[in-house]
PyMOL Python script that loads the backbone (N, CA, C, O; Angstrom):
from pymol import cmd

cmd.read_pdbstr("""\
ATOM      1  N   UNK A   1       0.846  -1.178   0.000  1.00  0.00           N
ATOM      2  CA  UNK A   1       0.000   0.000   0.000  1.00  0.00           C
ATOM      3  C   UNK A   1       0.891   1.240   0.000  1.00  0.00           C
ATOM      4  O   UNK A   1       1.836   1.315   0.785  1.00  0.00           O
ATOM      5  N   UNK A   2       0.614   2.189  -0.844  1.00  0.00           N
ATOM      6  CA  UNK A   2       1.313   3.153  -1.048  1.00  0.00           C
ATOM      7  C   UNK A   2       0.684   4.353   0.146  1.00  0.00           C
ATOM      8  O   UNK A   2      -0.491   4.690   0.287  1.00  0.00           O
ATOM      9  N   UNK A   3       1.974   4.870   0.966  1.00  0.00           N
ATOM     10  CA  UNK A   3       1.411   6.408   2.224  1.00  0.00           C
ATOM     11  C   UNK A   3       1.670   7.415   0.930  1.00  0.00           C
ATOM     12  O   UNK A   3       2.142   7.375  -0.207  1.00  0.00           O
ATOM     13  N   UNK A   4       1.033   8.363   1.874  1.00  0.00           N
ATOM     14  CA  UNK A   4       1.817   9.301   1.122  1.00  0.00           C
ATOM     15  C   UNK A   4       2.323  10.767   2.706  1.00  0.00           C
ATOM     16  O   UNK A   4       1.606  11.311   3.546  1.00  0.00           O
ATOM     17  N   UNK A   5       3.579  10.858   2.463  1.00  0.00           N
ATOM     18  CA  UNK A   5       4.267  11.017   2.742  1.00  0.00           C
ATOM     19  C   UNK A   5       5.333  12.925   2.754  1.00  0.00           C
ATOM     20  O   UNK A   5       6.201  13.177   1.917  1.00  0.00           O
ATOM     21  N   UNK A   6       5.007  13.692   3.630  1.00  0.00           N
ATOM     22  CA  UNK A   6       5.614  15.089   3.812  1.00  0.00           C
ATOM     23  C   UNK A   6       6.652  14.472   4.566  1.00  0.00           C
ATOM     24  O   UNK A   6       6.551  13.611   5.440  1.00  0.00           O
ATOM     25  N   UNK A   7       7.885  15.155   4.004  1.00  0.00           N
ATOM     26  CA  UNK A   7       9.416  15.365   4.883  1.00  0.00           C
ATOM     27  C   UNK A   7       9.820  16.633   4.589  1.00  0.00           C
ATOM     28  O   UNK A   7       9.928  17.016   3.424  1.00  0.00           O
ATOM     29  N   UNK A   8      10.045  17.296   5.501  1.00  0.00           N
ATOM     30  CA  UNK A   8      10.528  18.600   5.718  1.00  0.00           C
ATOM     31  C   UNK A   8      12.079  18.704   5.713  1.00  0.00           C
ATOM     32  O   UNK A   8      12.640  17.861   6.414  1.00  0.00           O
ATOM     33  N   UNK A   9      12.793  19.495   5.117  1.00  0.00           N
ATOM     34  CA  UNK A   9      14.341  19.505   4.990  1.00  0.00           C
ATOM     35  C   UNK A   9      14.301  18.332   3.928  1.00  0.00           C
ATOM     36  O   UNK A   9      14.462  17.202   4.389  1.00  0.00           O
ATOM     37  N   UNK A  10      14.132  18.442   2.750  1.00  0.00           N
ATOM     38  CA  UNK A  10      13.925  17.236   1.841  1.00  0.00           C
ATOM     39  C   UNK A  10      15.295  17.762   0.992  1.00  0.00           C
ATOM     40  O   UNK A  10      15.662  16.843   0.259  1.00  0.00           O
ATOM     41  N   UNK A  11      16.178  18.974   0.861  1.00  0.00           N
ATOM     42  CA  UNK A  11      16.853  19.171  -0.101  1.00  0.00           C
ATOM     43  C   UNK A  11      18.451  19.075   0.223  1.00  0.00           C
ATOM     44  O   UNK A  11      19.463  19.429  -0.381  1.00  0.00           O
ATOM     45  N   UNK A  12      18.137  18.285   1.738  1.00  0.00           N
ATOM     46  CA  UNK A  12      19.814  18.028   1.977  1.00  0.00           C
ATOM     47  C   UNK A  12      19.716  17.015   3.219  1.00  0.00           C
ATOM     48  O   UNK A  12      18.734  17.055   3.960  1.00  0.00           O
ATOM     49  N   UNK A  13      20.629  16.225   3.395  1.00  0.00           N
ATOM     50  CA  UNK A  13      20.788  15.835   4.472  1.00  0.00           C
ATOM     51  C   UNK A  13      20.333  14.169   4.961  1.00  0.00           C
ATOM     52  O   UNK A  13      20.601  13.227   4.215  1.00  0.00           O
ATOM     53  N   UNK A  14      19.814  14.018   5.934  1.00  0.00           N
ATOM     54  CA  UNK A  14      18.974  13.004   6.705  1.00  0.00           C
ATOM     55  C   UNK A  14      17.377  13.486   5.599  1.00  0.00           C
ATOM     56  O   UNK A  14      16.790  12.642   4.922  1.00  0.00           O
ATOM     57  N   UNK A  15      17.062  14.594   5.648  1.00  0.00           N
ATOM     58  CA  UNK A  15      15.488  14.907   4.974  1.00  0.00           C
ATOM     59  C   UNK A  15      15.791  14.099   3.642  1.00  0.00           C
ATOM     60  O   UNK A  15      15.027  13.171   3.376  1.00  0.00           O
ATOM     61  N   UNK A  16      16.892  14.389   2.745  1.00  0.00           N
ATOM     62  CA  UNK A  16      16.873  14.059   1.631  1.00  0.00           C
ATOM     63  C   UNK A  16      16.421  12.624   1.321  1.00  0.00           C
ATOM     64  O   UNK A  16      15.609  11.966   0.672  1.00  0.00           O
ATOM     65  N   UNK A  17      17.851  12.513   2.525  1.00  0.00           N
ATOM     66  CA  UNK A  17      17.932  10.507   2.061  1.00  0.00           C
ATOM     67  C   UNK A  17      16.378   9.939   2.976  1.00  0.00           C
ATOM     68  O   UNK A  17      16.209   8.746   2.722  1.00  0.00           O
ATOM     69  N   UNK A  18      15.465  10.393   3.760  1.00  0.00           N
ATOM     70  CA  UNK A  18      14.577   9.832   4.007  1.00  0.00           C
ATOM     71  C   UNK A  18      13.438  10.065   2.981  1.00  0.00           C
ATOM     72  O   UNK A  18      12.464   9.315   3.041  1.00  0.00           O
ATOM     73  N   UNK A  19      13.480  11.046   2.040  1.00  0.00           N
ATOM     74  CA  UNK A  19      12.515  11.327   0.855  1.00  0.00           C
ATOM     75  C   UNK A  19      13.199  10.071  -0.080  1.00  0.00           C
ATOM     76  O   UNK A  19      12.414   9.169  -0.371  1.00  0.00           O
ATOM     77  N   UNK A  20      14.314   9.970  -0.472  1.00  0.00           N
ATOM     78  CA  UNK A  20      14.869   9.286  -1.432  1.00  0.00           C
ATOM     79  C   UNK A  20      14.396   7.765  -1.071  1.00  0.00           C
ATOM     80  O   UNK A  20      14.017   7.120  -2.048  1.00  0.00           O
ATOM     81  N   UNK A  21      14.367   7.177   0.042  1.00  0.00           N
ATOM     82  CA  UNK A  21      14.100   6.060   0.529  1.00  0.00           C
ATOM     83  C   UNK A  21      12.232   5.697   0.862  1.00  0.00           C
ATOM     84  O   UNK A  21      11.594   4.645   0.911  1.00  0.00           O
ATOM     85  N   UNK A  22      11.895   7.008   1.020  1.00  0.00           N
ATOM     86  CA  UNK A  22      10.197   6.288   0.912  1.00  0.00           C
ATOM     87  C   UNK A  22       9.608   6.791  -0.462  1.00  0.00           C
ATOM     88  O   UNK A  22       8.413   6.715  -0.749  1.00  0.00           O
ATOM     89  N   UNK A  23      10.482   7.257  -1.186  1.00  0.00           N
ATOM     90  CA  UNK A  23      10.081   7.187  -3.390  1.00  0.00           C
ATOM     91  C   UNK A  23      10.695   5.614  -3.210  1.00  0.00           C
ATOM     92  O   UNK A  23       9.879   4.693  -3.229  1.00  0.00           O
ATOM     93  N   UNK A  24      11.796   5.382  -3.076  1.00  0.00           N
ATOM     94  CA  UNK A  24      12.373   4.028  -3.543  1.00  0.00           C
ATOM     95  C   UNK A  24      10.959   2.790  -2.594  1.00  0.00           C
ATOM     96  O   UNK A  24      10.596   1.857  -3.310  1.00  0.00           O
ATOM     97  N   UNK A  25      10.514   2.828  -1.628  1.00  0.00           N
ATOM     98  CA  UNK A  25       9.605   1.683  -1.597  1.00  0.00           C
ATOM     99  C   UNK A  25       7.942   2.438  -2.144  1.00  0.00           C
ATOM    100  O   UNK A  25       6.869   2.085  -1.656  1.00  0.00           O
ATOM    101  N   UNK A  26       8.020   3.018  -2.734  1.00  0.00           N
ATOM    102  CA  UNK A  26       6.936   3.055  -3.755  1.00  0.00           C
ATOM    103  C   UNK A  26       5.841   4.341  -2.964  1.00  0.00           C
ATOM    104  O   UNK A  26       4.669   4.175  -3.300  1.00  0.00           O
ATOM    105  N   UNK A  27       6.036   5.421  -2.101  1.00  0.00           N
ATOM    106  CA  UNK A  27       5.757   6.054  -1.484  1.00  0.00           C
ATOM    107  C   UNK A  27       5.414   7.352  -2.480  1.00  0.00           C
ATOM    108  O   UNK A  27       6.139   7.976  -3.255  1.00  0.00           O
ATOM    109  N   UNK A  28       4.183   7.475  -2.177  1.00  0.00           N
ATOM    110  CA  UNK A  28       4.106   9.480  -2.881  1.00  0.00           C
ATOM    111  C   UNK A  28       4.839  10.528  -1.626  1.00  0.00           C
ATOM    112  O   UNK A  28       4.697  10.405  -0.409  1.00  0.00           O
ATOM    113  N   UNK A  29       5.653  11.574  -2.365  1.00  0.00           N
ATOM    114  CA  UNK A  29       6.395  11.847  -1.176  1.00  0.00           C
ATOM    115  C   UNK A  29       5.922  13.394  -1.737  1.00  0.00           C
ATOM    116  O   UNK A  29       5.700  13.708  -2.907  1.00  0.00           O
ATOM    117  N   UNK A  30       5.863  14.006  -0.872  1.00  0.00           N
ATOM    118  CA  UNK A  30       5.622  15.944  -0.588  1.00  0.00           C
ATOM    119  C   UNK A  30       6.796  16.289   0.366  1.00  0.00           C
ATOM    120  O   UNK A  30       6.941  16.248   1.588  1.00  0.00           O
ATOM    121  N   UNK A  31       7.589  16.652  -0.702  1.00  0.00           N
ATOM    122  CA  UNK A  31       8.939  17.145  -0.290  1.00  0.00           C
ATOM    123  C   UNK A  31       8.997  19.093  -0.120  1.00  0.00           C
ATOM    124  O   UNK A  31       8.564  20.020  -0.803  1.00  0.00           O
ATOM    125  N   UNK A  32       9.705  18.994   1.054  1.00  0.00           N
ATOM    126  CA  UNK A  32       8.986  20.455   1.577  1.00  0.00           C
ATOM    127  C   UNK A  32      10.760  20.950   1.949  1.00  0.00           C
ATOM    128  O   UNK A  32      11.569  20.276   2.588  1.00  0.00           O
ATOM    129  N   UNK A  33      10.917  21.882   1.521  1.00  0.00           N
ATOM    130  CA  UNK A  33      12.395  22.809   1.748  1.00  0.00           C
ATOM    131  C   UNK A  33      12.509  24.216   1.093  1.00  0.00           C
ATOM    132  O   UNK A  33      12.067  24.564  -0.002  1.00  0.00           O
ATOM    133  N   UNK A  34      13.335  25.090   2.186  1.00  0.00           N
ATOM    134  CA  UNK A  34      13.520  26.347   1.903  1.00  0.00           C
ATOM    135  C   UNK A  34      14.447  26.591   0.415  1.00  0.00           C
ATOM    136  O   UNK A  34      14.340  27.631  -0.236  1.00  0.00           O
ATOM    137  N   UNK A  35      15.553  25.208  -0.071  1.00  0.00           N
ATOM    138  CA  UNK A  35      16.370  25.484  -1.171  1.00  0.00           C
ATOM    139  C   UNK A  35      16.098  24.855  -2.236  1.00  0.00           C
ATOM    140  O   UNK A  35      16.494  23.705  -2.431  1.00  0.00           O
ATOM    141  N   UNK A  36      15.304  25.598  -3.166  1.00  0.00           N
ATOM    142  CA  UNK A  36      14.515  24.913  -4.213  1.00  0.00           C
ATOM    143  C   UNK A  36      15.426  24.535  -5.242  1.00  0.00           C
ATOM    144  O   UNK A  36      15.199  23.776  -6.184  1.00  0.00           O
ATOM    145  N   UNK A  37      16.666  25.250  -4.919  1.00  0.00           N
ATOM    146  CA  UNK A  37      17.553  24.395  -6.290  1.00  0.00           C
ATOM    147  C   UNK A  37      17.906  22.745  -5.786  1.00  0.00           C
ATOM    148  O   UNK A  37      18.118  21.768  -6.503  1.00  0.00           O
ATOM    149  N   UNK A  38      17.876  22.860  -4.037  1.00  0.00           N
ATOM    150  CA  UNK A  38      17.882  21.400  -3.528  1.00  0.00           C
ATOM    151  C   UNK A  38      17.060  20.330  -4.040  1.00  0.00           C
ATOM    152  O   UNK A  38      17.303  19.210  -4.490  1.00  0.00           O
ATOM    153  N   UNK A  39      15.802  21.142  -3.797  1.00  0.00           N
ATOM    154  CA  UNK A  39      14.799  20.136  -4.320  1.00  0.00           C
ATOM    155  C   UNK A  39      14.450  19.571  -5.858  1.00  0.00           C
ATOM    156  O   UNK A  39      13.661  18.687  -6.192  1.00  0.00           O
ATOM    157  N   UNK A  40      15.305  20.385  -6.642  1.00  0.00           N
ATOM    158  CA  UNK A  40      15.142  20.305  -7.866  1.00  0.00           C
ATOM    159  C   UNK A  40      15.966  19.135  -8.414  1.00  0.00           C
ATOM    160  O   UNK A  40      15.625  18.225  -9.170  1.00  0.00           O
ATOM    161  N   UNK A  41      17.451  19.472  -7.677  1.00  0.00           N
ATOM    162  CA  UNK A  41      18.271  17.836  -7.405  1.00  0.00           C
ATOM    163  C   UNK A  41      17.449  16.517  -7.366  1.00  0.00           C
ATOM    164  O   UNK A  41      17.700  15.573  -8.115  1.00  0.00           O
ATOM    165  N   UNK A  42      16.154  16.513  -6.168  1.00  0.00           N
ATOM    166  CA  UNK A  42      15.717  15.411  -5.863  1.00  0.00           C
ATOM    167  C   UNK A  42      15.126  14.854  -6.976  1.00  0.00           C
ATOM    168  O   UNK A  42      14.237  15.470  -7.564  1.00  0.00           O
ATOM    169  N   UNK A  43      15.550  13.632  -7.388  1.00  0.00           N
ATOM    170  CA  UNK A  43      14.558  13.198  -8.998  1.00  0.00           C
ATOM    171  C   UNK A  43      13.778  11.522  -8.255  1.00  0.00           C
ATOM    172  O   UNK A  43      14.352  10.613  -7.656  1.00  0.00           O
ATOM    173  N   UNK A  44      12.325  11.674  -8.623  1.00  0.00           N
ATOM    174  CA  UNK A  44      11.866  10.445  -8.082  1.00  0.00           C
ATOM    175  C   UNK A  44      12.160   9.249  -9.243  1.00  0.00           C
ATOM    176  O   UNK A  44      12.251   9.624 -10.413  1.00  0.00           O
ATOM    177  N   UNK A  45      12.301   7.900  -8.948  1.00  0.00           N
ATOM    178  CA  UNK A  45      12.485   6.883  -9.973  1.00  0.00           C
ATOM    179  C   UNK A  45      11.817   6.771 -10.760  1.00  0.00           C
ATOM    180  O   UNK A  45      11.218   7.841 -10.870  1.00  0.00           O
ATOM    181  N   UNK A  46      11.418   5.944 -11.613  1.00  0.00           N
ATOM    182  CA  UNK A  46      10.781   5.748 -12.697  1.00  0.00           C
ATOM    183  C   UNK A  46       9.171   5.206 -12.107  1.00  0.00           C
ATOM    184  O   UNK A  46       8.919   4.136 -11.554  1.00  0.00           O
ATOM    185  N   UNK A  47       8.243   6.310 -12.431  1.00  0.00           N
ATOM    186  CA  UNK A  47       6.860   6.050 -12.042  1.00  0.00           C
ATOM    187  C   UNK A  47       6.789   6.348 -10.737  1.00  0.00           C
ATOM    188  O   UNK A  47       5.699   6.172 -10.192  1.00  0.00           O
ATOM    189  N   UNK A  48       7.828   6.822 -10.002  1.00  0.00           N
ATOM    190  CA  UNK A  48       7.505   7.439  -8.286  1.00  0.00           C
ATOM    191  C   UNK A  48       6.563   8.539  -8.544  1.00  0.00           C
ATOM    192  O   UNK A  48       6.246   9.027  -9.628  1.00  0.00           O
ATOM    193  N   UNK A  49       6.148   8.861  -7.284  1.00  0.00           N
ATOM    194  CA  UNK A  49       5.112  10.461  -6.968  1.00  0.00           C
ATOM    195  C   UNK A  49       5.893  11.268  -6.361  1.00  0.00           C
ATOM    196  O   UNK A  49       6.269  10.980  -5.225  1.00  0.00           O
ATOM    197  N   UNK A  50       6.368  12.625  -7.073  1.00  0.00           N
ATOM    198  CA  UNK A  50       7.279  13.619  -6.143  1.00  0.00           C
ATOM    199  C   UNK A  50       6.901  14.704  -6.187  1.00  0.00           C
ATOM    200  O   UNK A  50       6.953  15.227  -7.300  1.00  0.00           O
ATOM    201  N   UNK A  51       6.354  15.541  -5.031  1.00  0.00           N
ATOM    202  CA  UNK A  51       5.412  16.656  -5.559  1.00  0.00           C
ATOM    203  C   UNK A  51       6.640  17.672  -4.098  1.00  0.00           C
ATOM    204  O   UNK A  51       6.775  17.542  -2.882  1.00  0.00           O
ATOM    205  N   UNK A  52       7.368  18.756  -5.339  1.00  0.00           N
ATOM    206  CA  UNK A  52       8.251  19.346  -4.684  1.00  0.00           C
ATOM    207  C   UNK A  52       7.615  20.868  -3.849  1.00  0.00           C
ATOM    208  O   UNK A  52       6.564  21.323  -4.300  1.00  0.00           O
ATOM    209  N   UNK A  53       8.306  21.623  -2.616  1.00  0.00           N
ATOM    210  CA  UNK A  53       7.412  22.776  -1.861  1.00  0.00           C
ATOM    211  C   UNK A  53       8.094  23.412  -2.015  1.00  0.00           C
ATOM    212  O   UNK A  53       9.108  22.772  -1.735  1.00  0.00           O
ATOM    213  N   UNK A  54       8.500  24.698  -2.399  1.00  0.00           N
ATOM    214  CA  UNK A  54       9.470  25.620  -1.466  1.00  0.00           C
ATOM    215  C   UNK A  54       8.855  26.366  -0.812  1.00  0.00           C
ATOM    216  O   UNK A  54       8.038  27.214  -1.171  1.00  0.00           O
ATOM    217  N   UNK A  55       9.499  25.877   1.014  1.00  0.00           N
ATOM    218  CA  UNK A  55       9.068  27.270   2.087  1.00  0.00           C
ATOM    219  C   UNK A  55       9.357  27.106   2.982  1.00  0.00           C
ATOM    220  O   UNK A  55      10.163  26.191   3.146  1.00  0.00           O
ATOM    221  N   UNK A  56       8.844  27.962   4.265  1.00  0.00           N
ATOM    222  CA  UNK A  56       9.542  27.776   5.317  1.00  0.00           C
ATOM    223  C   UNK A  56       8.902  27.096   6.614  1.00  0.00           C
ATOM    224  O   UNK A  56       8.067  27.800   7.181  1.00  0.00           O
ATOM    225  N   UNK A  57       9.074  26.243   6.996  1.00  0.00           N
ATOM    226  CA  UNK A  57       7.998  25.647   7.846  1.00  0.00           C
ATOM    227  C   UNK A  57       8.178  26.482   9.097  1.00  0.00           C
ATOM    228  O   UNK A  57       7.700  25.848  10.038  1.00  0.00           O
ATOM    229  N   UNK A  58       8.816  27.985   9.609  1.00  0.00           N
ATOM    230  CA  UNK A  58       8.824  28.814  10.169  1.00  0.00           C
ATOM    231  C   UNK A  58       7.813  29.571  10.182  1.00  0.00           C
ATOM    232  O   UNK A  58       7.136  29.820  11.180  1.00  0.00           O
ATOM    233  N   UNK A  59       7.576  30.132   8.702  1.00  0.00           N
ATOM    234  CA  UNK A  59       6.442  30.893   7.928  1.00  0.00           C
ATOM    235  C   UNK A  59       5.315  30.272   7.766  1.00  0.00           C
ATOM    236  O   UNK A  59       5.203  29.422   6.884  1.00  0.00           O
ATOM    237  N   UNK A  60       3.921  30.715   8.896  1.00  0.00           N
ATOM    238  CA  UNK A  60       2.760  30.404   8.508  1.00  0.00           C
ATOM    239  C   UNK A  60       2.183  30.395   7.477  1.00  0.00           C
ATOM    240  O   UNK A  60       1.303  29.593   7.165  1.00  0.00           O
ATOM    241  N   UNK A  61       2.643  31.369   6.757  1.00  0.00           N
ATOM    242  CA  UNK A  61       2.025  31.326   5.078  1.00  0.00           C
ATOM    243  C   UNK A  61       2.400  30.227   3.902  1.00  0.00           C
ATOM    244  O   UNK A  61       1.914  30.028   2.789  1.00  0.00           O
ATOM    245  N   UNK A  62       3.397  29.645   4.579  1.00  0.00           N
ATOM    246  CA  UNK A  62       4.521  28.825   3.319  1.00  0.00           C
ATOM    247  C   UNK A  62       3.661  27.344   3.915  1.00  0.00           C
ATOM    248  O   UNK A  62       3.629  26.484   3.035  1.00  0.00           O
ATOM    249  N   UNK A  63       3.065  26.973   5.064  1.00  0.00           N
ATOM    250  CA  UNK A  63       2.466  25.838   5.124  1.00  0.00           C
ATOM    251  C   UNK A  63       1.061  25.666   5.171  1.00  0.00           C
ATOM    252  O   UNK A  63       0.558  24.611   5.557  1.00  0.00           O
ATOM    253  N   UNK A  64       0.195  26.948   4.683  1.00  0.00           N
ATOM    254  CA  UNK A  64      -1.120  27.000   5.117  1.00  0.00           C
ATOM    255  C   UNK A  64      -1.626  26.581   3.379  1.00  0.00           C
ATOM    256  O   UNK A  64      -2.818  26.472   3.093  1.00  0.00           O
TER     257      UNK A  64
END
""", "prot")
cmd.dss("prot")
cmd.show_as("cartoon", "prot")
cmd.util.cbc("prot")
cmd.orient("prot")
């Protein structure tokens, strides 16, 4: 069964490799980060779900 799946800090780090790892078991992932050239790096596999954010999970407006 496929989750689907928000990780915050998705464009570096521990965030990345935990986005990279729930696309790889077949996960829709909502990847959420302030460095959109980061996120632009992130490429889902072949037929993954990757639906990229830029914002700040500081900023009420960037998660509403």
């Amino acid at each position: 069964m496929s989750r689907v799946v928000l990780v915050t800090g998705a464009a570096s780090g521990i965030g990345q490799a935990l986005a990279r790892d729930f696309l790889a078991a077949g996960d829709r992932v909502v990847a959420f980060d302030r460095d959109g050239d980061g996120l632009a790096r992130l490429a889902p596999p072949a037929g993954g779900s990757l639906a990229r954010v830029v914002g700040d999970v500081g900023e009420a407006a960037d998660v509403e």
